[in-house]
N, C-alpha and C positions, 0 to 999 in steps of 0.2 A: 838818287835821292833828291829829295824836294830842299830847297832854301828855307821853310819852316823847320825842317826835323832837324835840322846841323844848327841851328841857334839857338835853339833849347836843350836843357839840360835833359839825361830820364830823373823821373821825379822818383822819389827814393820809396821804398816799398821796404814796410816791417818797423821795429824799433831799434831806435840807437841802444848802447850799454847804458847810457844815463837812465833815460826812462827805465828802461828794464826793472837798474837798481834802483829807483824810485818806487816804483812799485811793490819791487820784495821788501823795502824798506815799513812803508805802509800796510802791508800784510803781516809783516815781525809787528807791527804795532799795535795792528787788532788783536794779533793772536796774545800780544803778552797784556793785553788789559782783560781778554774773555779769560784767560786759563784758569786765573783764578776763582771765576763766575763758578769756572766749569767744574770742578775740584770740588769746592762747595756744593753744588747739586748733588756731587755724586756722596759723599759724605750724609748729607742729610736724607738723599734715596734710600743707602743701605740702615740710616739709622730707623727709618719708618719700615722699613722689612722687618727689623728688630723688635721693635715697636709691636707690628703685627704678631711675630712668631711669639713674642712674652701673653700679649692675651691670647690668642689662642692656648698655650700652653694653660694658664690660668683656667682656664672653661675646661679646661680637661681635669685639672687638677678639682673644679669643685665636682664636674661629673662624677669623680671617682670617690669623692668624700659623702655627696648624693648617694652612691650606691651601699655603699661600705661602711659609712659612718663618721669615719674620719680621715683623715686626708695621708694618701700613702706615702710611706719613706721614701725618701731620696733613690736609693735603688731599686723601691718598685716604681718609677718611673721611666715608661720605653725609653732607648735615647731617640727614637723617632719622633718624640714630644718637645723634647730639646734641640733639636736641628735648627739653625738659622739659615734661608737661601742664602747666597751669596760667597759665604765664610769668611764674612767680617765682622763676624760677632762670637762668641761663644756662649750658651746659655747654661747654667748652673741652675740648682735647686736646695737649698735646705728644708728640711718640712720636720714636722712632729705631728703628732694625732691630731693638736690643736691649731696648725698652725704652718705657714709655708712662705718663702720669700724665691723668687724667681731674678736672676739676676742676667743681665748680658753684656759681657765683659767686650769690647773693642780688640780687634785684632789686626797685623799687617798694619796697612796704610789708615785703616779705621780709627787707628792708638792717635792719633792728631787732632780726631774732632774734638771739637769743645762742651758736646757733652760727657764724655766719659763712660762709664759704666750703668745703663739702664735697671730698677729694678722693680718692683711690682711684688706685693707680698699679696696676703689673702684677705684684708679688709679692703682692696682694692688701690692700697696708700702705690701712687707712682713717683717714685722716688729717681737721684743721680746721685755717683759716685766721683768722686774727683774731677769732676764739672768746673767750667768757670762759667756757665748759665743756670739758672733755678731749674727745679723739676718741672714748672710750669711751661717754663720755655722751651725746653728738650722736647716734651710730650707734647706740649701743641704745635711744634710745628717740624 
């Protein structure tokens, strides 16, 4: 062996536990500021699914008042009209000849959002239930 290679140290290769934990430390810190980001997106996604399946549902309901004349009961409506994807909603119907309110009640982890209970009748009025934001807010965004 050479007199250079015996008075140098090897130079250290990889990280210490410091760094390491410094690192995980900084990652626990993105992760606990994004989660809540993330919670909320997902919240407001399945409420706009909702959102979707109540007009949809509504365009059906006047189709069938279009055909028929007036708008059908409650239990002549498929429950294939009523389905929400996801199954963080549940959708309800009351109706009369003259008249109909479609409602989508929050379910599971859904029961936390801050809009509450979606509803949409037949003059087109979009309404919330046990909301702590106006209808306007729910619905637009």
């Amino acid at each position: 062996m050479t007199e250079h290679t015996m008075s140098h140290p090897r130079a250290s290769r990889g990280f210490t536990l410091i760094e390491l934990l410094i690192a995980l430390a900084c990652v626990a810190l993105l992760a606990s500021l994004a989660w809540p980001s993330y919670q909320d997106l997902i919240l407001r996604s399945q409420r706009a699914q909702a959102r979707a399946a109540l007009l949809q549902a509504a365009h059906w309901m006047e189709r069938a008042a279009s055909a028929n004349g007036s708008y059908p009961s409650a239990t002549d409506v498929p429950a294939s009209v009523l389905q929400i994807e996801g199954q963080r909603y549940k959708m309800s119907v009351v109706s009369s000849a003259q008249s109909y309110t479609l409602s989508a009640v929050p379910q599971g982890p859904q029961v936390t959002d801050i809009c509450g209970t979606l509803t949409l009748n037949h003059l087109g009025v979009r309404g919330v239930q046990g909301a702590s934001q106006t209808a306007a807010q729910c619905w637009g965004r």
